[in-house]
C-alpha positions in Angstrom: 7.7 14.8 -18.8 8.6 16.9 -15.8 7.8 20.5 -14.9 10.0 22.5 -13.6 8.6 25.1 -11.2 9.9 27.9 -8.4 8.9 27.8 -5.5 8.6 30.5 -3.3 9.7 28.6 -0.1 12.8 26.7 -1.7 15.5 30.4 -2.2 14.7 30.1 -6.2 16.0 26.6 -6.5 14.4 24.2 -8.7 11.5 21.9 -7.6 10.4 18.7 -9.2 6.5 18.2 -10.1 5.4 14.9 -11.4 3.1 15.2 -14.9 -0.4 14.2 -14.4 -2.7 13.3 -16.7 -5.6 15.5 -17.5 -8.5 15.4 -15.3 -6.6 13.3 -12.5 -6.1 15.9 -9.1 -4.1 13.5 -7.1 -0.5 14.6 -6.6 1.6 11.1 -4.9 5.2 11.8 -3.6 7.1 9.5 -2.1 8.6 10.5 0.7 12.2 8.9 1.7 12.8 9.1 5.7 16.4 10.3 6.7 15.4 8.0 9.5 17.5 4.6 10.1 14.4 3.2 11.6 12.4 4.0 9.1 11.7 0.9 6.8 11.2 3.1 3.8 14.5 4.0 2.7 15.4 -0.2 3.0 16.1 -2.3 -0.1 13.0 -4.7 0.9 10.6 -1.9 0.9 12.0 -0.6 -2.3 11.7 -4.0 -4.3 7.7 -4.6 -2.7 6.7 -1.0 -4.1 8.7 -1.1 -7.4 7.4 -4.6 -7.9 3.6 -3.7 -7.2 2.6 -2.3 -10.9 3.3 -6.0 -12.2 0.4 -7.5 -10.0 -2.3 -4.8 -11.5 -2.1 -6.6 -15.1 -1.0 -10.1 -14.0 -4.2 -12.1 -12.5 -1.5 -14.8 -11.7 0.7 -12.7 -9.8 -2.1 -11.0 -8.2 -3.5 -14.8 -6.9 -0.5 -15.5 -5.7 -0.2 -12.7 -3.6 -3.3 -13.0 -2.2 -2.7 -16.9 -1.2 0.1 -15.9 0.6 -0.9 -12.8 2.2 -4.1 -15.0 3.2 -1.5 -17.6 5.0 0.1 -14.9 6.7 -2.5 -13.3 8.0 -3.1 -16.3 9.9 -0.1 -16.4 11.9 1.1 -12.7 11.8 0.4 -11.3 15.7 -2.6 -8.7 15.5 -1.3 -6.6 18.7 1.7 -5.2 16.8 -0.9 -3.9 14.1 -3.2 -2.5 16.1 -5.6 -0.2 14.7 -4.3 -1.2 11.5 -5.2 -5.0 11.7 -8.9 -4.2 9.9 -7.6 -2.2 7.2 -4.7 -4.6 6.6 -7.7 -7.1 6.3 -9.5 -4.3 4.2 -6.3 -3.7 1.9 -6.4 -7.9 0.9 -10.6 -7.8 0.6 -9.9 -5.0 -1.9 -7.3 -6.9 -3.6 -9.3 -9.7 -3.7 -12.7 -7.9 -5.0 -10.5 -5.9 -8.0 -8.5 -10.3 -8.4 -12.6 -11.4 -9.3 -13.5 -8.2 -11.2 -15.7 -7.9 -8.5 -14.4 -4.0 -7.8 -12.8 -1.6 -9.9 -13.5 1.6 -8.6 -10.2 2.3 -7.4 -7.6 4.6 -8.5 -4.3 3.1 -9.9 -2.1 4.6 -7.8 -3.9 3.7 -4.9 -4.3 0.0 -6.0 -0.5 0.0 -6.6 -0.1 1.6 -3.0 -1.8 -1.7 -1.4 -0.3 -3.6 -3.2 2.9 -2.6 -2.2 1.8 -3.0 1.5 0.5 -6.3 1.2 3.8 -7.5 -0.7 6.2 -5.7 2.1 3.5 -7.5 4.6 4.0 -11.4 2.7 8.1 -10.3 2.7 9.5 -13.0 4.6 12.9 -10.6 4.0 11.6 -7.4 5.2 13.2 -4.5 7.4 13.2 -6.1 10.7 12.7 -10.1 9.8 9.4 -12.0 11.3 10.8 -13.9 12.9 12.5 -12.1 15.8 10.0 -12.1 18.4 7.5 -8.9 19.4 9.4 -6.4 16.9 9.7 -8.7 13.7 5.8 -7.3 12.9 6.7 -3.5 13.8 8.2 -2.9 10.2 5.1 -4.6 8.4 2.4 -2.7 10.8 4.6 0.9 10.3 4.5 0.3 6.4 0.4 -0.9 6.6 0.2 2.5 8.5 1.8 4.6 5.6 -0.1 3.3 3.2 -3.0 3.7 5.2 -2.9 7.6 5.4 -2.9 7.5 1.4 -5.5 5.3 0.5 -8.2 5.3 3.9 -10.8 7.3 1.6 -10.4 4.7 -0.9 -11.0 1.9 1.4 -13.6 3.1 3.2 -15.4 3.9 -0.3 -14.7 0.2 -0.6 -16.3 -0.8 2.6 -19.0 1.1 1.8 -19.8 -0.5 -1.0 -18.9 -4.3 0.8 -21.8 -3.5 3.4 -24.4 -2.8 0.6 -23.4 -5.5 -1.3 -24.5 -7.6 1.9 -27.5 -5.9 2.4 -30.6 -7.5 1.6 -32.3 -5.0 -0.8 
């Protein structure tokens, strides 16, 4: 169900406001960039965030995911992430704490956010492939960053609660 509501900034045309359920304040919009640059409007991105809801209820899916995003972590150039590189490492712990049943104190839509990074991150077929050299990480690190400015309070909640985890009590 959609609600229809005027806006006073839009001349009395009609705006579109997702239902949310009762008692949940977060409003997610997803925002498509008129940009040709921008990886977001390209079919890659698309299928990595329509594809992410599967992963929350399929363990096997979900491991799978995380083998792969653990390979390419390994040879996936840190300088084109930059300050993104911990959380990208942050987004997989996550994934790999709510994979055990280890964490499960994040919000859906958040969980289906980074998972949607990490699958656009694993992509070999992604906006601007790997394998060209210096800007075949740019698209990967732009998406991480997107993500990022949704879910950073969730995942330093998360980090929060990985430090006291590892401290002696």
């Amino acid at each position: 169900m959609t609600l229809l509501k005027r806006g006073r900034h839009n001349k009395g045309g009609a705006t579109r406001k997702k239902a949310v359920k009762p008692g949940n304040n977060r409003t997610v919009r997803l925002k498509r960039s008129k940009d040709p640059l921008d990886p977001r409007g390209s079919i890659p991105y698309r299928q990595a965030t329509s594809s992410a809801p599967a992963y929350v209820n399929d363990p096997e899916q979900l491991r799978e995911l995380l083998k792969d995003a653990a390979s390419k972590t390994k040879t996936a150039p840190r300088e084109a992430f930059s300050d993104t590189w911990a959380y990208l490492m942050a987004m997989i712990r996550i994934l790999q704490a709510y994979y055990r049943r280890e964490y499960r104190d994040v919000p859906q839509q958040s969980l289906i956010t980074i998972i949607g990074a990490v699958v656009y991150f694993v992509s070999p077929r992604d906006f601007i492939p790997d394998w060209i050299p210096v800007a075949g990480y740019l698209d990967d690190a732009f998406v991480v960053q997107r993500a990022l400015e949704s879910v950073k309070d969730d995942l330093d909640a998360f980090m929060q609660w990985e430090a006291s985890q590892s401290s002696p009590m």
